[in-house]
C-alpha positions in Angstrom: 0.0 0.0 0.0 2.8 2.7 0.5 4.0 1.7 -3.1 0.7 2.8 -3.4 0.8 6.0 -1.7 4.1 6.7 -3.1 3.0 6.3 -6.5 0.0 8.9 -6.0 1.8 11.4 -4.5 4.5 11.4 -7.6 1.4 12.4 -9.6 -0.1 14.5 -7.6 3.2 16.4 -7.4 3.7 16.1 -11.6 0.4 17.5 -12.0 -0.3 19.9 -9.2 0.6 21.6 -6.1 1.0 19.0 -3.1 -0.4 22.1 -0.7 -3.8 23.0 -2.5 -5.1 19.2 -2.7 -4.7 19.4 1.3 -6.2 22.7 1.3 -9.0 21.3 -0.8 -9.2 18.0 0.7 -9.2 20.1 4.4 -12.6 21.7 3.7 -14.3 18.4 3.8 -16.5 18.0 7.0 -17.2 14.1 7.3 -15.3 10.7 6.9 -18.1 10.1 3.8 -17.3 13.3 1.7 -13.2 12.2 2.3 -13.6 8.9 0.9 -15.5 10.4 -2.3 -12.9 13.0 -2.8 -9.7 10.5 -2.8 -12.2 8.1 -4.8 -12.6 11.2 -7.4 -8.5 11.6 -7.4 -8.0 8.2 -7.4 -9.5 8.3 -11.5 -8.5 12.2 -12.0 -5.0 11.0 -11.4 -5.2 7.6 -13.5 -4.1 5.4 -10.7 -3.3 1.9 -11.2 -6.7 0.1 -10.1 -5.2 -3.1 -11.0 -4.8 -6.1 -8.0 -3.5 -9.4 -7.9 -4.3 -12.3 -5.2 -3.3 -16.1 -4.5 -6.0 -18.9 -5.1 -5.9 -22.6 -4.9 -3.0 -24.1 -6.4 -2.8 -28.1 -6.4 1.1 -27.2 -7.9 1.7 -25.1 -4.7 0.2 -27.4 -2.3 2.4 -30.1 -3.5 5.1 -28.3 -2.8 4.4 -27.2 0.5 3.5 -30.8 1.2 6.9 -31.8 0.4 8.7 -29.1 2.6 6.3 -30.8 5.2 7.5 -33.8 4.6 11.0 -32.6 4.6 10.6 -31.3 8.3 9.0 -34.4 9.1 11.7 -36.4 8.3 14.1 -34.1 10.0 11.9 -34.8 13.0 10.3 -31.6 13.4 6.7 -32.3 13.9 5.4 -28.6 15.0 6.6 -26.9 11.9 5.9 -30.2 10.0 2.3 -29.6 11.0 2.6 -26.1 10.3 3.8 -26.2 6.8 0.9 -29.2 5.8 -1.7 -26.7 7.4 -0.4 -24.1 4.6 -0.1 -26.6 2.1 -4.0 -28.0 3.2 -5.1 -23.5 2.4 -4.0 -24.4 -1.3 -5.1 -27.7 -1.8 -8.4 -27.7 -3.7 -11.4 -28.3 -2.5 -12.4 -32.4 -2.1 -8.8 -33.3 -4.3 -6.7 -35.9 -3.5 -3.9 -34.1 -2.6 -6.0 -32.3 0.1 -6.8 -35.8 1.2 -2.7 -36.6 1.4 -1.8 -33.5 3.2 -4.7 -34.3 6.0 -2.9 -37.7 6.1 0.4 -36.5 6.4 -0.7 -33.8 9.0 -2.0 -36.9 10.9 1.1 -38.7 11.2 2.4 -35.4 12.7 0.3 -35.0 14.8 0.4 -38.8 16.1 4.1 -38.3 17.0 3.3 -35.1 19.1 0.5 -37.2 21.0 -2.3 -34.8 19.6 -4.5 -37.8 19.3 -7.5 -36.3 18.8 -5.8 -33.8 16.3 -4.5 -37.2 14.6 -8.4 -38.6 14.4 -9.7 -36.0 13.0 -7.2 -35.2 10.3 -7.5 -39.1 10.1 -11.3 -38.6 9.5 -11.0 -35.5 6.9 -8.6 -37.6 4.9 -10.8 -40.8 4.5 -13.8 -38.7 4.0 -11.9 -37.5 0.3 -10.3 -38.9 -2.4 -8.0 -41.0 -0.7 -5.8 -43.7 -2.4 -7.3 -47.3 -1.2 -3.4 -49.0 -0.9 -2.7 -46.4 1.9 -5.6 -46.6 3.9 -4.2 -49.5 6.0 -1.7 -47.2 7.5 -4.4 -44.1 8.4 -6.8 -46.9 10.1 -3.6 -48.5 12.2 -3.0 -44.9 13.1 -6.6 -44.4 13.7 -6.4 -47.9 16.4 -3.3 -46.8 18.1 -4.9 -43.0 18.9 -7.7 -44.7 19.9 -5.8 -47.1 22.3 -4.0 -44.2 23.7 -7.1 -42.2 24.7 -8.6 -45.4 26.8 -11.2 -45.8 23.7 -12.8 -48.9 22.7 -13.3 -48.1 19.4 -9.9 -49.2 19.0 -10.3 -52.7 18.1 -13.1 -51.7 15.3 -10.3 -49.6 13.6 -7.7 -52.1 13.7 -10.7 -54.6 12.1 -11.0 -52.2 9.5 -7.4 -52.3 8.5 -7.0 -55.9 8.5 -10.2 -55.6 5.7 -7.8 -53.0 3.9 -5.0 -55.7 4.2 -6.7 -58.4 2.7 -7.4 -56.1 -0.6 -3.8 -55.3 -1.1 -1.4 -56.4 -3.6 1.5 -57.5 -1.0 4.1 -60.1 -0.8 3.4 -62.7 1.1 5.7 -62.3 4.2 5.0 -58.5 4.5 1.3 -59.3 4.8 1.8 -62.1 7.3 3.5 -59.6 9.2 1.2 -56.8 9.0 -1.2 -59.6 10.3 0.2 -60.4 13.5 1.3 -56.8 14.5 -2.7 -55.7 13.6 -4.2 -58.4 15.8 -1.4 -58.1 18.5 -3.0 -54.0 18.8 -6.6 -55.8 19.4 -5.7 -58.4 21.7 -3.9 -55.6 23.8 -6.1 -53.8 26.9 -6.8 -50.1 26.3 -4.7 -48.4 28.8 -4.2 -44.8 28.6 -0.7 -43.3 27.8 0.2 -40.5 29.5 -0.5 -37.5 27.9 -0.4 -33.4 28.1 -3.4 -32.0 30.0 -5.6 -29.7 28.4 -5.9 -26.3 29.8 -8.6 -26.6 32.1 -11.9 -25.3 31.3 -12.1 -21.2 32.6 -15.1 -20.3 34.2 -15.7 -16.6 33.6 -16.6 -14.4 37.0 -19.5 -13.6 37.6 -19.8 -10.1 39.3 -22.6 -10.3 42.8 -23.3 -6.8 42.2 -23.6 -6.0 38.1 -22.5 -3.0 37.4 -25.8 -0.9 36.3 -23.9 1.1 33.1 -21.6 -2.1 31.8 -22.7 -5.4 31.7 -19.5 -6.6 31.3 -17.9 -5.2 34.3 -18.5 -5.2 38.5 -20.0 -2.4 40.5 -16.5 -1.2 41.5 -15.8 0.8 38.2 -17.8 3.5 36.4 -17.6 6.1 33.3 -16.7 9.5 34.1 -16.5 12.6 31.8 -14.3 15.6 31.7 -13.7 17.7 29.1 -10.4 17.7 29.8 -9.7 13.4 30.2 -12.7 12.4 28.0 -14.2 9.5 28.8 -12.6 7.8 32.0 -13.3 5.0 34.5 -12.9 5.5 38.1 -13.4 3.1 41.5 -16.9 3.6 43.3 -15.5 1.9 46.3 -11.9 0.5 47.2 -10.3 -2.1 45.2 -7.9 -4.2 46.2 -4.6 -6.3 44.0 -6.3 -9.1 42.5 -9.8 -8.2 42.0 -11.6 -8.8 38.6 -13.0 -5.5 37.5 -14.3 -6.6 34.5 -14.6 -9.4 32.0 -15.3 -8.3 28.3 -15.9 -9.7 25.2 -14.7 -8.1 22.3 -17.2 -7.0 19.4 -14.9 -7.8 17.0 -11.3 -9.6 16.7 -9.0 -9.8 14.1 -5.9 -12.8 13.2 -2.2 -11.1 12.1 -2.0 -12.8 8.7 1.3 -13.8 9.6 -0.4 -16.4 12.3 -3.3 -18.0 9.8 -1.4 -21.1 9.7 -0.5 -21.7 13.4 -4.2 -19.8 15.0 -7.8 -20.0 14.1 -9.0 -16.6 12.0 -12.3 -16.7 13.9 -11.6 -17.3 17.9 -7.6 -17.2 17.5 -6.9 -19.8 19.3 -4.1 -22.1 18.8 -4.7 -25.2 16.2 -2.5 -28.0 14.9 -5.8 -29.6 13.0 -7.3 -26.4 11.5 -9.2 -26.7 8.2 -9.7 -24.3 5.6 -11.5 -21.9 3.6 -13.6 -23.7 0.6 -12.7 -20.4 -1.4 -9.4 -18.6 -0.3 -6.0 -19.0 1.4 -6.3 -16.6 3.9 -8.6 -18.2 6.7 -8.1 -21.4 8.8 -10.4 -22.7 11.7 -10.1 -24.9 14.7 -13.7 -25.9 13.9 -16.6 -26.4 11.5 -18.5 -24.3 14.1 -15.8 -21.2 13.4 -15.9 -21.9 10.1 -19.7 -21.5 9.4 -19.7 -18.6 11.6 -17.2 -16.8 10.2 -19.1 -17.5 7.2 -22.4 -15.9 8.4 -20.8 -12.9 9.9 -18.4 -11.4 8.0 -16.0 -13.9 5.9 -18.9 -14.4 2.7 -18.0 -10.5 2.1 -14.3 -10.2 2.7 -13.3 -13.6 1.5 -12.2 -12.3 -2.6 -10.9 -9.2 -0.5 -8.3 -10.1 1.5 -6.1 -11.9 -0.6 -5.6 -8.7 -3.0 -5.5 -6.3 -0.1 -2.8 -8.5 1.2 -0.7 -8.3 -1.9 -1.2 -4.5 -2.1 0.4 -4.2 0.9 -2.4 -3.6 3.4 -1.7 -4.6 7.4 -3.8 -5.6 10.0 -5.5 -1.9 10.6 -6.5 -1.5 6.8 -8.2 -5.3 7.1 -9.3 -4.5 10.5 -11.3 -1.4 9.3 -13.1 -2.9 6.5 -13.7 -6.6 8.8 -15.5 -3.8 11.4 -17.9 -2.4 8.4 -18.9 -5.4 7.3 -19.6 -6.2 10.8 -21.6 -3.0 11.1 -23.5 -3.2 8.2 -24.6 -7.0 8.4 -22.7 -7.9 5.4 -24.7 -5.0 3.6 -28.1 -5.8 4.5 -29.3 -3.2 6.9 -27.7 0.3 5.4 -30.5 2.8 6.2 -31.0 1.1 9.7 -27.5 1.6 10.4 -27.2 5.2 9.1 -30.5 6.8 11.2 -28.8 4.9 14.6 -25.7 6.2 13.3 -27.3 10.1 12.9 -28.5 9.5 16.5 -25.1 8.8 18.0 -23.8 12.0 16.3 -26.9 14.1 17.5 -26.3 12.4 21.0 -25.8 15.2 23.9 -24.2 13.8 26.7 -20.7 12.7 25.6 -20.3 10.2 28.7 -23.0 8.2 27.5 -22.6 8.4 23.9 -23.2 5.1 22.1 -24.9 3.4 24.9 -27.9 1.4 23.9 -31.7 2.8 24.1 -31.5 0.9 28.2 -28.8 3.2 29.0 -26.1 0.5 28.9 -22.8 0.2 27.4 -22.8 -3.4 25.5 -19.7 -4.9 24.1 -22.0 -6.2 21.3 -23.3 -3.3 20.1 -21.3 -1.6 17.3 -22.6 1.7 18.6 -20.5 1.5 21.3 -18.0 1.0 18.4 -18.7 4.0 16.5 -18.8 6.2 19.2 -15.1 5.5 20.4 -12.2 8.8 19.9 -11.2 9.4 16.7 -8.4 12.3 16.8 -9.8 13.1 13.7 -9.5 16.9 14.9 -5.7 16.5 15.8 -4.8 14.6 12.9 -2.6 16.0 9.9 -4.6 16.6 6.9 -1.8 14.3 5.1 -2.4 11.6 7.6 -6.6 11.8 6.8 -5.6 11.8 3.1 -3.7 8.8 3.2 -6.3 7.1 5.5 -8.9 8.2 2.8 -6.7 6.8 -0.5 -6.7 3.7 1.4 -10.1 3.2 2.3 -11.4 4.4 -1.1 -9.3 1.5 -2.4 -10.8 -1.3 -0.3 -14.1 0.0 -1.3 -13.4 -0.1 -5.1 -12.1 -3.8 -4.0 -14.9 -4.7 -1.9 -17.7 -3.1 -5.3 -15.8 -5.5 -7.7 -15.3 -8.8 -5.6 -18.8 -8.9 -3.0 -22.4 -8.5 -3.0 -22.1 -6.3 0.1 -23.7 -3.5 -2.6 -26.4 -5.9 -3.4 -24.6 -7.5 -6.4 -20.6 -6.8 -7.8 -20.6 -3.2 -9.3 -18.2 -3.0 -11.8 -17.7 0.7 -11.7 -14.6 2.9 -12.3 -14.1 5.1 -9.4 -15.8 8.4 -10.1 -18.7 6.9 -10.7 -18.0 4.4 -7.8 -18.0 8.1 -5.9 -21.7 8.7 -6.5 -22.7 5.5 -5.3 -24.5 6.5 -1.9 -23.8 3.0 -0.4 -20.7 2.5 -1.5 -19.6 6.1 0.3 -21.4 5.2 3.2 -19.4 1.8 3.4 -16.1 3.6 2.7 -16.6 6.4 5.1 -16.9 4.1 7.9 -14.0 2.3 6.9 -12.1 5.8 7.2 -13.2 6.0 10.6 -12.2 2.9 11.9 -9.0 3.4 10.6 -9.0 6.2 12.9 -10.6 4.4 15.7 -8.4 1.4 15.6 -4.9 3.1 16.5 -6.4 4.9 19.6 -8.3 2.6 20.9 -8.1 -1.6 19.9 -6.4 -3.7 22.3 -3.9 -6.2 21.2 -4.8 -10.0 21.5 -1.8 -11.6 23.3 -0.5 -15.2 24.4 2.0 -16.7 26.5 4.7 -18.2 24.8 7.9 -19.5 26.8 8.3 -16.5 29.3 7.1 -13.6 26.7 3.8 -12.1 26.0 3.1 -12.3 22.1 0.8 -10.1 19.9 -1.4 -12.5 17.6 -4.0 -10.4 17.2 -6.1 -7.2 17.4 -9.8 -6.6 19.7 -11.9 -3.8 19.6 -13.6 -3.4 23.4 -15.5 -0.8 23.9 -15.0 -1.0 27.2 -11.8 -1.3 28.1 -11.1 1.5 24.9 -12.2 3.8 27.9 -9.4 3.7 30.6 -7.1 6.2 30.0 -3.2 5.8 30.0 -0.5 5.8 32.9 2.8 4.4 32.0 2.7 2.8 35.4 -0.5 1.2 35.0 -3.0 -0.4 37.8 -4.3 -2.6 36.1 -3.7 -5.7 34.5 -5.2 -8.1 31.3 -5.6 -12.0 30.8 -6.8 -13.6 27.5 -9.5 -16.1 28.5 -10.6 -18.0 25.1 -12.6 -15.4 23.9 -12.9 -13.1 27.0 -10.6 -10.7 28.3 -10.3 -10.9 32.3 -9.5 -6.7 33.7 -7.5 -7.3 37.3 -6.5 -4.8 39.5 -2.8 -4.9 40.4 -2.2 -1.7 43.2 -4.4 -0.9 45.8 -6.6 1.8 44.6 -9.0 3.8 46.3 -12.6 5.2 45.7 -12.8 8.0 43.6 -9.3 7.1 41.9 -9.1 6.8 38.3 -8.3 3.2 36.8 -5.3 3.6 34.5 -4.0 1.2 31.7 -1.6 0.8 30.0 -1.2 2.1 25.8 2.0 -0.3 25.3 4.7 2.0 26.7 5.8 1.2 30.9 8.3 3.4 32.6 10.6 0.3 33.6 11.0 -0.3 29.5 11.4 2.7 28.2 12.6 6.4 28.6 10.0 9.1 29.7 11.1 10.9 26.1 10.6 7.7 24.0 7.2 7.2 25.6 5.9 10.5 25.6 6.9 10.6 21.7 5.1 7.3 21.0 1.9 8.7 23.1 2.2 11.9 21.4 2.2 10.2 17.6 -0.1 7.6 17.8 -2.8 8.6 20.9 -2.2 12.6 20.4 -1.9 13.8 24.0 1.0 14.4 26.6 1.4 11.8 29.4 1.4 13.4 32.5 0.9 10.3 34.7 3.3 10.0 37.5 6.5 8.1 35.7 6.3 11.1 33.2 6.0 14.0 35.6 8.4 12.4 38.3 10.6 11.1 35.4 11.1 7.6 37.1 14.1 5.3 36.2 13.8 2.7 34.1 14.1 -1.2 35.5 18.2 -1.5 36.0 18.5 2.0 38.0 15.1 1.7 40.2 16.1 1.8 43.5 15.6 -1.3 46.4 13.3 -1.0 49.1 16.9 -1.1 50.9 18.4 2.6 50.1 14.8 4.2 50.6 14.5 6.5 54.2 12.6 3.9 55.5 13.2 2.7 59.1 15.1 0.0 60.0 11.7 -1.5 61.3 9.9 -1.2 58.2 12.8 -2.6 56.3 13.1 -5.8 58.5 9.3 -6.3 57.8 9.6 -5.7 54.2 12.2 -8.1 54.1 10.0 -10.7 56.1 6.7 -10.1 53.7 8.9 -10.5 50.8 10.7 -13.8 52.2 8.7 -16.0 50.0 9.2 -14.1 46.4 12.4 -15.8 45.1 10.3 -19.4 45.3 7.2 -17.5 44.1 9.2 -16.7 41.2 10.8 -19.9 40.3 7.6 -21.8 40.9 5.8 -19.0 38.0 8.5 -19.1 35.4 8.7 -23.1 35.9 5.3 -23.2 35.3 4.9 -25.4 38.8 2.5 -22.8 40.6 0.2 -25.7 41.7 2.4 -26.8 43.9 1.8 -23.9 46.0 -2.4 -23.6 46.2 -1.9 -20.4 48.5 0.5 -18.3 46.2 -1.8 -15.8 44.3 -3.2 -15.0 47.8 0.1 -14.6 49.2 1.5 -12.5 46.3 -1.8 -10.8 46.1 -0.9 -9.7 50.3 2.4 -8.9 49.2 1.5 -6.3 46.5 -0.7 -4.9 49.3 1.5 -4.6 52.1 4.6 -3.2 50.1 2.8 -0.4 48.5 1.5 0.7 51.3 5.6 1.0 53.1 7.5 2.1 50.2 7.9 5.0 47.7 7.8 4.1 44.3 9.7 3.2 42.4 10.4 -0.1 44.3 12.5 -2.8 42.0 10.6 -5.2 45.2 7.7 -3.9 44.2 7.8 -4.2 40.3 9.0 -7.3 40.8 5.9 -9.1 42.8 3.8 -7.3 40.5 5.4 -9.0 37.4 5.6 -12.3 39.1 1.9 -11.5 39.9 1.2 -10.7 35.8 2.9 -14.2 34.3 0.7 -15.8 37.3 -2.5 -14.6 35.1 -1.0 -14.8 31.8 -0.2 -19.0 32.5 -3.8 -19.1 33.4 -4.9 -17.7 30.0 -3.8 -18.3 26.1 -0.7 -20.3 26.1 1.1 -21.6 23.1 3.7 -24.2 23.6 6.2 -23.9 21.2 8.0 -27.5 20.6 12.3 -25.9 20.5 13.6 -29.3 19.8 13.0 -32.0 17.0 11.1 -35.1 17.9 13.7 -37.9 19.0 13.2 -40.7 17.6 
């Protein structure tokens, strides 16, 4: 996209003066009107309209198959399974060689002990074109999973591949073999093998007192309006380290691309067995149930899109923006609903409450309470809303050619595309969630080893509404497809809830912060780490050379006795082996705020030991670092 951009601006420049399109382009009022004048330039200027994408390819499928295989061989199973789950996106629909890369995937699996994983790829492969001399081997496989999960189903599977047996073209010996090791598997007991756990199932909290304004969140926490912080949340009563303030759901969430082969595009969760789009490349699922759903909601429209917005260069905000309008619109079937609850936002009085629902609540579910998120549009360059603009006018020439979301394909060049009233409609709400998104979407993380990882993107209309401190007291955990809010400092009523916008004091310089806060969320942090200029991690001072009393320090030193275990026990992943440590940690956070100035390393500390606590309770993914020994 900024070959894009580049390209447009060299024309711009050959034909006019750079200065008087922004002067122009500065007198529109609304994110519509935007979106028809760059659609307008986008012809004027004789733009190259012209996209590419990738589609099924049987040739490209084999070959990522045999890079599988490779791995495989080499004894590395996770990015064997990996590579066949990419070479699965290209396979075409029912083929044979879909069939064989299901099989393959299976054997992968098998040798990782994802059984289930192994019987369902197992499954998919036999329910295809798949070559009768082989199916002994899938069935055996089939037996053995089956033996290994205490199933008796077993025994019918190895049955199954002794019928197989009999139809094959073998020598002699090798069959009499194949014999005896078959009916040795179902004269053997079903005994379970040892295998990983699964995550136990998480229960999400329910609040005794629901808060009357958010569903989502507990009767500690409400939204507060100045003029001067916006939109704010702040504590109705006192909260204490460890309490769940909220637990939202997002409206919307949104896959990095670069994780479609290793996450599910619908719920993002980790999967080794995903299966694919029917129609494109671009979208794996852990589940027929994803799959349809996605389907419904959103992935009928955007599934021609992506693919050429993905080799024009477009990230996760510019697919982001257009996945939210399609959301918003219903795939294009309720436009003139949407605009008059749209004008009524806009007209709405009481900027605290805007984009709550007619009961006067704030639901995650609603896109209203989407729409009615910051903007910056005010604050922003007139460059930066003319770049926004060229690239939203260009996913909605994409989105008129390759989806019905305007009732059928409209094959229109882009001036004329500019007096479609839908198609404006649909564009200019892309423009403003590309505004919305930077200020206000939350990234969707998981745990891997000892690091947090970005695999995603959610829009929370709730959570959009904490404002910043670069010492934040609060804390998140990705729960499936929840997000759990916990409190981490002791914070009192009528105190404002802070997060965090990606940017902690103990990280990063008060300069570098305030210039990344100042760029992307347009104001000047004045939270405590700013205006106090804290160090960052490796010069915060120890409880030790504070002007505390020798009494408080030898009680510090006696509340803090059990953090070095704490710590090894968390990053060992072995905290069940102390049932009483979140309390304890919890007590800790408590008591040492409440005896030290911070910055307190002590303090940071038990509040990151705290934070990895939460974060091995919530999305995990286990990357193997070693091949398979064989």
């Amino acid at each position: 996209m900024e070959a894009f951009l580049l390209d447009l601006n060299r024309k711009i420049l050959a034909r006019t003066n750079n200065q008087e399109l922004l002067i122009e382009f500065s007198q529109m009022q609304n994110d519509e009107e935007r979106v028809i004048f760059a659609l307008q330039r986008m012809i004027k200027y004789k733009m190259n309209l012209n996209y590419e994408s990738l589609h099924k390819n049987s040739e490209k499928s084999i070959q990522l198959k045999a890079q599988g295989n490779k791995l495989f061989i080499g004894g590395w199973d996770y990015k064997a399974v990996v590579k066949y789950t990419e070479s699965i996106a290209y396979a075409t629909k029912s083929s044979e060689e879909l069939a064989l890369t299901y099989a393959n995937r299976s054997a992968a699996l098998f040798r990782i002990e994802k059984y289930q994983d192994c019987i369902n790829d197992i499954d998919r492969a036999l329910s295809l074109v798949y070559p009768d001399k082989l199916k002994i081997k899938l069935y055996e496989r089939k037996g053995l999973c089956l033996t290994a999960l205490g199933k008796p189903d077993a025994e019918a599977s190895f049955k199954k591949a002794l019928e197989w047996l009999d139809k094959m073209s073998l020598d002699e010996d090798k069959t009499k073999k194949l014999k005896i090791q078959l009916n040795k598997f179902i004269s053997a007991p079903c005994v379970n093998v040892e295998i990983q756990a699964e995550s136990a199932k998480y229960e999400l909290p329910e609040f005794e007192t629901p808060n009357s304004e958010v569903p989502c969140a507990s009767d500690a926490v409400v939204i507060k309006y100045t003029p001067e912080l916006g939109r704010h949340v702040v504590a109705t009563r006192k909260i204490r380290p460890g309490e769940i303030l909220a637990a939202e759901k997002p409206f919307a969430m949104f896959l990095m691309p670069e994780n479609v082969y290793t996450h599910c595009s619908k719920c993002l969760q980790v999967s080794m067995a995903m299966t694919p789009c029917n129609y494109c490349v671009n979208a794996m699922y852990c589940s027929q149930a994803c799959k349809e759903q996605a389907w419904e909601e959103y992935h009928e429209i955007e599934c021609a899109i992506i693919g050429p917005l993905l080799m024009s260069g477009f990230n996760m905000l510019g697919l982001f923006s257009m996945r939210l309008a399609i959301l918003a619109t219903q795939k294009g079937k309720y436009l003139d609903k949407l605009k008059k609850q749209l004008e009524e936002i806009d007209n709405h009085k009481d900027p605290r409450t805007k984009g709550f629902s007619a009961d006067g609540k704030l639901h995650s579910d609603q896109y209203g309470s989407i729409y009615s998120l910051v903007t910056n549009t005010q604050k922003r360059s007139a460059q930066d809303l003319l770049d926004r603009a060229f690239k939203a006018a260009y996913i909605t020439y994409i989105l008129s050619r390759e989806s019905n979301i305007f009732g059928e394909k409209l094959m229109l060049d882009c001036d004329v595309l500019a007096k479609n009233a839908a198609a404006t409609f649909v564009g200019g709400l892309i423009l403003k969630h590309q505004q919305i998104i930077p200020s206000n979407v939350r990234v969707f993380s998981e745990l891997r080893g000892v690091e947090d990882y970005e695999n995603g993107a959610a829009a929370m209309p709730f959570y959009s509404l904490f404002n910043h401190s670069c010492d934040s007291s609060v804390t998140r955990s990705v729960q499936k497809d929840h997000i759990i809010l916990y409190a981490m400092y002791p914070i009192e009523k009528g105190e404002q809830i802070y997060d965090n916008y990606g940017v902690h004091y103990a990280l990063s310089e008060r300069s570098k912060r305030q210039k990344k806060l100042l760029e992307q969320f347009y104001f000047k942090c004045n939270c405590e780490p700013c205006t106090n200029d804290w160090p960052v991690y490796n010069k915060i001072r120890s409880y030790q050379a504070q002007l505390l009393t020798q009494h408080v320090k030898n009680r510090l030193k006696q509340i803090l006795r059990n953090h070095t275990r704490y710590i090894d026990l968390a990053y060992e992943r072995k905290t069940d082996q102390d049932p009483n440590m979140l309390n304890n940690l919890l007590r800790m956070i408590e008591e040492v705020y409440e005896l030290v100035k911070r910055p307190c390393v002590e303090l940071n500390n038990v509040v990151e030991t705290v934070k990895h606590y939460y974060a091995l309770q919530g999305k995990r993914f286990d990357v193997p670092l070693k091949p398979y020994e064989k």
